[in-house]
C-alpha positions as CSV (number, residue, x, y, z in Angstrom):
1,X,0.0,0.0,0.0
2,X,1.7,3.4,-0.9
3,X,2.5,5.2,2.2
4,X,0.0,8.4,1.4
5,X,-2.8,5.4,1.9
6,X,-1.2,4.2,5.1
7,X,-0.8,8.3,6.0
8,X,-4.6,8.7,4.7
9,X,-5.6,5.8,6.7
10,X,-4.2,6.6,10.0
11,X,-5.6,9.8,9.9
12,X,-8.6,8.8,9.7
13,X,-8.5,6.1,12.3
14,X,-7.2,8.5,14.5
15,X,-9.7,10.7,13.7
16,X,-12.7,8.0,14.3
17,X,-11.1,7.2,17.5
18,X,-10.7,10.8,19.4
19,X,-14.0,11.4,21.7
20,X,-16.5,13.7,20.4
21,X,-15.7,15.4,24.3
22,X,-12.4,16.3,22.3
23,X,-14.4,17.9,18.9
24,X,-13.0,21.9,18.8
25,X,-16.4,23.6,19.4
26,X,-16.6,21.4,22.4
27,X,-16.1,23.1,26.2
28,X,-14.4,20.0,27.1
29,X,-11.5,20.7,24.7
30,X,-11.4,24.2,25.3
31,X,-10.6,23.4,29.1
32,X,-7.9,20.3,28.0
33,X,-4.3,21.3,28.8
34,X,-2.6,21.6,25.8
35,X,-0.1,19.1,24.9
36,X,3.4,20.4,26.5
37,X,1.8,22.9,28.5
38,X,3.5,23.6,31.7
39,X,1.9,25.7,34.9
40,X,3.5,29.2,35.0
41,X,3.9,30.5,39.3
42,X,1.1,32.7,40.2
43,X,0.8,36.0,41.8
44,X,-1.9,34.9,44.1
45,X,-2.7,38.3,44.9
46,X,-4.1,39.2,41.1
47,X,-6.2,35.6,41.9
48,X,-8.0,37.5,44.2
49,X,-8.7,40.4,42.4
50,X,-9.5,38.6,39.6
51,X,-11.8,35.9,41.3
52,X,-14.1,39.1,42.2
53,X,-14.1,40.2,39.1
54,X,-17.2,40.6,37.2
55,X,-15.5,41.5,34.1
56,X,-14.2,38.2,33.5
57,X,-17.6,37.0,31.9
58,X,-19.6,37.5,29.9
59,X,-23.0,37.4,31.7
60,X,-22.0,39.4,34.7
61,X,-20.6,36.7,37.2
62,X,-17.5,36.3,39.2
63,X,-15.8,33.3,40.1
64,X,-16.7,34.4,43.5
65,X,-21.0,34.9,42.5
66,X,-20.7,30.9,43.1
67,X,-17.6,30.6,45.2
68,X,-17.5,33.7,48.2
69,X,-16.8,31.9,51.0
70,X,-16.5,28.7,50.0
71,X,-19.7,28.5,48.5
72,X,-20.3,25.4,45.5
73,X,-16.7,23.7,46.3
74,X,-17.5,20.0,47.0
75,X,-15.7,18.2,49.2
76,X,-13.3,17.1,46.4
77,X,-12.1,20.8,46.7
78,X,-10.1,19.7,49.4
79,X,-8.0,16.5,47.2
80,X,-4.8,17.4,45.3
81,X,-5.9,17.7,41.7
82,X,-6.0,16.3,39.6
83,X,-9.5,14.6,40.8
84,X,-13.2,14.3,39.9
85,X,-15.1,17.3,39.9
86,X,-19.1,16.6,39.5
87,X,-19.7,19.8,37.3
88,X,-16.5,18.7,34.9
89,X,-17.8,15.1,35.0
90,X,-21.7,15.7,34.4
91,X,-21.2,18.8,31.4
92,X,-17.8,18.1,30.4
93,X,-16.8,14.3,30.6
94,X,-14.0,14.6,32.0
95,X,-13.0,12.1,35.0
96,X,-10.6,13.8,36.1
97,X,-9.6,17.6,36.2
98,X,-6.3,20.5,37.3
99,X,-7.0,23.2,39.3
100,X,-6.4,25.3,36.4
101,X,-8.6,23.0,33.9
102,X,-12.0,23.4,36.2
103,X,-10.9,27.2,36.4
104,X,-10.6,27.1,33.0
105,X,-14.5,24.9,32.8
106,X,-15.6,28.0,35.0
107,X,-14.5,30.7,32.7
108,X,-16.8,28.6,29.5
109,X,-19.4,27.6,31.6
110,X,-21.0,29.3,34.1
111,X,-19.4,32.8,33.4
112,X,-20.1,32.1,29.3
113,X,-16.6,33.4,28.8
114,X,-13.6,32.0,26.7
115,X,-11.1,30.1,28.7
116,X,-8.2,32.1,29.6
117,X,-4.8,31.4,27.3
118,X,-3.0,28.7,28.9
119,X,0.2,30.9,29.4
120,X,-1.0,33.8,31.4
121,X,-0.7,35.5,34.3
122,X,-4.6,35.7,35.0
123,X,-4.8,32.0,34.7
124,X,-1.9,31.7,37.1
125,X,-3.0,33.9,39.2
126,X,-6.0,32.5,39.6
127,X,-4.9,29.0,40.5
128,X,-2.5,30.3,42.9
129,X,-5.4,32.3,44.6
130,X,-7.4,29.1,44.8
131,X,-4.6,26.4,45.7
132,X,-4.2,29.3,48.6
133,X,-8.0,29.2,49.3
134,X,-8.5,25.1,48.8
135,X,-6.0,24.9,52.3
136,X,-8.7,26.6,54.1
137,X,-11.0,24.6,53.0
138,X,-12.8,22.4,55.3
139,X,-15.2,20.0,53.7
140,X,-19.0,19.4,55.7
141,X,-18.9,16.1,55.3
């Protein structure tokens, strides 16, 4: 078989075999760590800010209209992540999630934003904000 067939082929294999979770107008794949991507430090300090932050969205919400004191954090909040988070698991199909990857599932769903780019400092900031907010965290049951 000429290799462009065997090339052809693959492809399309390949292409049969990646999730619909994974399709480009999906949420799912817009909150997928990109291959390579490594977690920049964050200035938790612009996390703050940032997590009260209306502007972020699109709709008028803040990270904190769901999450002010600890408000909608399961008790999963309190694992290291990556772990299950019922909101990523239910709307997004994903089994398991980073820290930055449900912040990132935030910004596209419930604030009907786009995700934040991967490399920058709002994104890091945010996660460093939460990571410093998740060890205060104290599950109910």
């Amino acid at each position: 078989m000429p290799k462009l067939l065997i090339a052809l082929f693959a492809a399309a294999h390949i292409a049969f075999a990646i999730p619909a979770a994974f399709a480009a107008d999906d949420p799912g794949a817009q909150i997928t760590r990109p291959a390579g991507y490594k977690p920049m430090a964050g200035d938790a300090a612009l996390g703050e800010r940032l997590f009260n932050d209306a502007r972020l969205s699109t709709n008028g919400m803040s990270c904190a209209s769901c999450h002010a004191n600890h408000g909608a954090f399961q008790a999963s909040f309190a694992k290291p992540y990556p772990h299950t988070v019922a909101m990523a698991k239910e709307q997004l199909g994903r089994k398991t999630v980073y820290l930055d990857e449900m912040i990132q599932g935030c910004m596209v769903m419930p604030m009907a934003a786009k995700p934040l780019p991967w490399d920058s400092k709002e994104l890091a900031g945010l996660t460093a904000y939460l990571l410093t907010v998740q060890k205060t965290f104290k599950p109910s049951h």
